[in-house]
N, C-alpha and C positions, 0 to 999 in steps of 0.2 A: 514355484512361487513367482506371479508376475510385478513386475514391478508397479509401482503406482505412478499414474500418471498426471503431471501438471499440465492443463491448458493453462497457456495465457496469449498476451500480446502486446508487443511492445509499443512503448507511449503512451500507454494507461494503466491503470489501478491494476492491473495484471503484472502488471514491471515490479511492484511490493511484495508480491505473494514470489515472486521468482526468485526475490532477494532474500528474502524469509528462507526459501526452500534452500539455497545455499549456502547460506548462514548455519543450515540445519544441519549440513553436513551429510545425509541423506539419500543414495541412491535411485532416484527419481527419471520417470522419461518423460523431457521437457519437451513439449508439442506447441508449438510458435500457431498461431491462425490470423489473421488478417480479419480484421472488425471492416476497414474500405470494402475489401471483395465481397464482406456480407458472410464470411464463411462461418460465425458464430451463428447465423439462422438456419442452417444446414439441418435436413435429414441426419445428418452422424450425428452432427455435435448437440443437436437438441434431443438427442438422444442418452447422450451423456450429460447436462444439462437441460430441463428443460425450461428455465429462466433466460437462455439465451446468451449468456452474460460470462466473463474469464474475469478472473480466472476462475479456476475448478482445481481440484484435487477426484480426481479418481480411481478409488482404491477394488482392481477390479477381483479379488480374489473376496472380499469381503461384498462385490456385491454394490459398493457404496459409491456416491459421488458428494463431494462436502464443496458448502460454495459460501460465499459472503469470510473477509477479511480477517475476521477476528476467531470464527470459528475453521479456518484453516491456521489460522495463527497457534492454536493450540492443539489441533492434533497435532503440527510437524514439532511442537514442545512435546508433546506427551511423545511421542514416536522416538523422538531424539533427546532424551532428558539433559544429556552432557552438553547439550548445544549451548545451553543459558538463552536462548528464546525469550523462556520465562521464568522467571524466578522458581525457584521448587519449594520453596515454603509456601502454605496457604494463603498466609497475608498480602508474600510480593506476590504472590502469581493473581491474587484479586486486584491490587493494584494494577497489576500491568494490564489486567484483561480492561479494567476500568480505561486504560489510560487508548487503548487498540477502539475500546466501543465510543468514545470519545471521537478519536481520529477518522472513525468509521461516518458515525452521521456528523460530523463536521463535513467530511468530503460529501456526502450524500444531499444535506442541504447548503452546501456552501457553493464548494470547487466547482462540482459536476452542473448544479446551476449557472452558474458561472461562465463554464465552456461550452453549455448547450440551451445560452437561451433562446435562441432563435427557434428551437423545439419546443418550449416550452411556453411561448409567443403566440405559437401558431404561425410563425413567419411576418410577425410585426415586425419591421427592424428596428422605428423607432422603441416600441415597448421591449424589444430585445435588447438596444442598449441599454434604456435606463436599469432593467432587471441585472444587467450583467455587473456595471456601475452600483448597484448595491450588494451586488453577491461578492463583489471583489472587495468591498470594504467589509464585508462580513469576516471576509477571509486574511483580511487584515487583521482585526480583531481578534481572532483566530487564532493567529501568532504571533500576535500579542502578548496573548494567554500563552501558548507555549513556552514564548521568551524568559514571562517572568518566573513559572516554574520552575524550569532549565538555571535560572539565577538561584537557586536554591540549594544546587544539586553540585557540590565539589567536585564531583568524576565526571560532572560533562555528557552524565545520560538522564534522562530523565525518569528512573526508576532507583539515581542513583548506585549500579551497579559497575565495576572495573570495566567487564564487556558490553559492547551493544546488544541489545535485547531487540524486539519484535517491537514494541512502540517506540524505540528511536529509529527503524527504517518506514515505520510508518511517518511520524513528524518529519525525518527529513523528505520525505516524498512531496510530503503536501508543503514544505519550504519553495524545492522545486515547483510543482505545483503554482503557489503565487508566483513566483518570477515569470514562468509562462503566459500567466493571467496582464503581469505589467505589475503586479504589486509593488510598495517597495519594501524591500526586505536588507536594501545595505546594514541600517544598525539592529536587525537582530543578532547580534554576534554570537550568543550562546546557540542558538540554534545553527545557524552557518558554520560554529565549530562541530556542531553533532553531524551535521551536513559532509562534514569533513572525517569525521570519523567514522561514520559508516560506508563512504564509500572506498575507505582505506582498508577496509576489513577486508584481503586477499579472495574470499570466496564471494563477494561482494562487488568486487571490482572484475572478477573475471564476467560474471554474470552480466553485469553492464554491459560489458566490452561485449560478448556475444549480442547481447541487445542493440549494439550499435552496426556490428558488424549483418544483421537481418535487417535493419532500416526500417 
């Protein structure tokens, strides 16, 4: 039996899925690539993907490669039931996927706009700033929303569960995320505690630590 393997890459939306995977608990072969070098357009990996895009889940004994955030989200839930990922009753697990597909096109037309508007432009710098200047208030907003939910939620997750789940490592991502952008984010407190709780999470933190330690 081969193991399945994660592509991702560190300092982007590939960093969530890594954290998920070891949260999962999971025997996984973590394969690091380099989005600078270009190595995600590669002959291999577009072979393995051919969106071009990390992360990825490639499960090579089935044949399969599973891509996009929320649907890797829940195979390594289905895969590792005991992880608490996602909740295992029908209703929290529709929540939570609710709360992942949320986090998902937030990031898609918010952050990602955001940090790539000069692409987006055409290479306007002025039209790049102003676009980026709106995407960042967008992403304010954004956590905004999260915050006040989070206010709602006595455990401090936002599915309301004892452990962290798969949408409290995604909301803390995109926390990060605005702080990168410049946002300001000091009085979201409830979310800057989840921020703190999931990177507390021992498999969690190791997983970071490797991400730092690749650069």
């Amino acid at each position: 039996m081969t193991k399945p393997i994660l592509w991702t890459s560190t300092r982007t939306s590939g960093s969530i899925v890594h954290q998920m995977a070891a949260a999962s608990g999971l025997d996984l072969d973590i394969r690091f690539i380099s989005l600078r070098k270009g190595e995600h357009r590669t002959p291999e990996f577009l072979a393995v993907n051919p969106k071009g895009e990390v992360a990825a889940i490639q499960v090579p004994d089935a044949g399969v490669t599973i891509t996009e955030i929320p649907a890797m989200a829940l195979w390594l839930a289905e895969a590792a039931p005991e992880s608490g990922l996602l909740p295992k009753d029908p209703l929290g697990r529709a929540k939570g996927m609710e709360w992942l597909c949320w986090c998902h096109f937030r990031m898609a037309n918010t952050f990602t706009i955001a940090f790539q508007a000069k692409r987006f432009t055409g290479g306007d710098e002025a039209a790049a700033a102003a676009l980026k200047a709106t995407a960042a208030t967008r992403a304010r907003e954004a956590l905004e929303f999260a915050e006040a939910q989070l206010v709602k939620q006595a455990s401090g997750t936002v599915l309301g569960t004892a452990q962290v789940t798969a949408p409290d490592i995604f909301l803390a991502a995109l926390l990060a995320f605005g702080g990168f952008l410049g946002v300001a984010t000091d009085d979201l407190t409830h979310l800057k505690a989840l921020g703190a709780k999931v990177a507390a999470v021992p498999a969690i933190a190791a997983a970071l630590a490797r991400e730092q330690e690749i650069g």
